[in-house]
SEMI-232091 format. One record per residue (C-alpha): x, y, z; chain; residue number from 1. Coordinates in nm, 2 decimals, padded with zeros to 4 digits, always signed. Example, Ala and Ser with C-alpha at 12.3 -4.5 7.8 and 13.67 -1.06 7.14 Angstrom:
# residues 2
+--------+--------+--------+-------+-----+
!     c1 !     c2 !     c3 ! chain !   n !
+--------+--------+--------+-------+-----+
! +01.23 ! -00.45 ! +00.78 !     A !   1 !
! +01.37 ! -00.11 ! +00.71 !     A !   2 !
+--------+--------+--------+-------+-----+
END
This chain:
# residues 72
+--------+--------+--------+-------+-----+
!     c1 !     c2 !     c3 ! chain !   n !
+--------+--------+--------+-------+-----+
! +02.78 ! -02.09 ! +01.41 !     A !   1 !
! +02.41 ! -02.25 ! +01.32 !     A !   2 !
! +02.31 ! -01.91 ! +01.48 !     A !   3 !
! +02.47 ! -01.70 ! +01.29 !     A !   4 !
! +02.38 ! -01.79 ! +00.95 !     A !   5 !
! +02.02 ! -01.85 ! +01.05 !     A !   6 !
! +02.02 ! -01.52 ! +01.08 !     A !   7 !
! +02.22 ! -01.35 ! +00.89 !     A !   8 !
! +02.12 ! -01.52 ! +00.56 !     A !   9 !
! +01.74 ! -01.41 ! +00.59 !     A !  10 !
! +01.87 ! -01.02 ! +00.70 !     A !  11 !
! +02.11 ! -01.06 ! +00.39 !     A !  12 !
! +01.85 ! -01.16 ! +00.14 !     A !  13 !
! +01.60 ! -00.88 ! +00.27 !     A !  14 !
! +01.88 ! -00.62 ! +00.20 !     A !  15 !
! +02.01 ! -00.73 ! -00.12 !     A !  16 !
! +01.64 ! -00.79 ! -00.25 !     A !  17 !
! +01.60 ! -00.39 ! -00.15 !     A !  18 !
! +01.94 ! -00.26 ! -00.29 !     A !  19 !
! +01.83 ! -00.40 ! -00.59 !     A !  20 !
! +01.44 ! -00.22 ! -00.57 !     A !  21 !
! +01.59 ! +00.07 ! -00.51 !     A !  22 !
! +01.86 ! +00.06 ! -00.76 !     A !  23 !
! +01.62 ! -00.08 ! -01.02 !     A !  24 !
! +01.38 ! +00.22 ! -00.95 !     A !  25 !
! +01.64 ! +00.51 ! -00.94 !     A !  26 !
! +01.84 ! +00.39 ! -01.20 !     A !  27 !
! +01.82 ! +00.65 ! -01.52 !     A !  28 !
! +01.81 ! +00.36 ! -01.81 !     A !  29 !
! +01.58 ! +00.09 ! -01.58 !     A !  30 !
! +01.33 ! +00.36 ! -01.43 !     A !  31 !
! +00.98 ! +00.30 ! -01.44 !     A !  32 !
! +00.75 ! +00.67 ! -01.53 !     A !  33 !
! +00.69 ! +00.89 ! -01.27 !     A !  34 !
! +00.28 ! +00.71 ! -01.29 !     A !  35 !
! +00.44 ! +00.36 ! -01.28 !     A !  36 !
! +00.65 ! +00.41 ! -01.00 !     A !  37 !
! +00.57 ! +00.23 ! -00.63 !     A !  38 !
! +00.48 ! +00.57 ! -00.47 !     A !  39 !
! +00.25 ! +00.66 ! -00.71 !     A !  40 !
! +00.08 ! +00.33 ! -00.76 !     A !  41 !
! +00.04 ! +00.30 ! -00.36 !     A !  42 !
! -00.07 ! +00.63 ! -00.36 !     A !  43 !
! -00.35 ! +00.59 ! -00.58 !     A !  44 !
! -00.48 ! +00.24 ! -00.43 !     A !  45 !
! -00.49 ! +00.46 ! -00.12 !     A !  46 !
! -00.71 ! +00.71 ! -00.28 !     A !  47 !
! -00.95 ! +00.41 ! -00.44 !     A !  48 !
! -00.96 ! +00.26 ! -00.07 !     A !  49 !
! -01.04 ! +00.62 ! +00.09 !     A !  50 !
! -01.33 ! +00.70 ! -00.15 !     A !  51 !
! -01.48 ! +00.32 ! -00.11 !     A !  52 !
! -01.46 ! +00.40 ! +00.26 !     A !  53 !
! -01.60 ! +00.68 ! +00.22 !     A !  54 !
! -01.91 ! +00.61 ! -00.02 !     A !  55 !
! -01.98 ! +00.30 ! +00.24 !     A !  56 !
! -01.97 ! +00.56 ! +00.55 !     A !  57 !
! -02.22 ! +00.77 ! +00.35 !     A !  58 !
! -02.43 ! +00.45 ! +00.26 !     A !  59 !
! -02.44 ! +00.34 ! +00.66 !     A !  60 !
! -02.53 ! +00.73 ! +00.79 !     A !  61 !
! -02.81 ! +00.75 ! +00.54 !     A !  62 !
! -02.92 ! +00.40 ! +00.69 !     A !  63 !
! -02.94 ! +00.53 ! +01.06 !     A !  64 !
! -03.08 ! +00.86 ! +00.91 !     A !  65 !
! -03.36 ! +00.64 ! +00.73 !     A !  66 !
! -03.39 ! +00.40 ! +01.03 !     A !  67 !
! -03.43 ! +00.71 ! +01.31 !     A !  68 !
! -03.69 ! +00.90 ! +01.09 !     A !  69 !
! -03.90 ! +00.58 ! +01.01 !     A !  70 !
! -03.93 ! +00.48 ! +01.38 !     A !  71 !
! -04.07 ! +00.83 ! +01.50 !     A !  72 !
+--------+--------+--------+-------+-----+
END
């Protein structure tokens, strides 16, 4: 029996701990707004980490572009 409840505690604590995300987010008197809620809020970190990947992309090609024309 060690077995079992080694297991099945951990597996039971992840599911009650997201039944209780999920309810706490659907839920019409407990629901965050629409901009507050998890899909939003990763959705915009993913933006801030696209356009900071973005500007350092565009800081690195004008450094080979700078480095190429310097050396001919």
């Amino acid at each position: 029996m060690p077995l079992l409840s080694r297991t099945l505690d951990p597996l039971l604590g992840v599911f009650t701990g997201v039944l209780a995300f999920q309810l706490r987010q659907n839920h019409p008197r407990t629901a965050p707004p629409d901009d507050e809620r998890l899909t939003s809020l990763i959705g915009w970190k993913l933006d801030m980490w696209k356009e900071a990947r973005r500007q350092r992309e565009a800081e690195a090609e004008k450094e080979v572009w700078a480095s190429l024309s310097n050396s001919k």
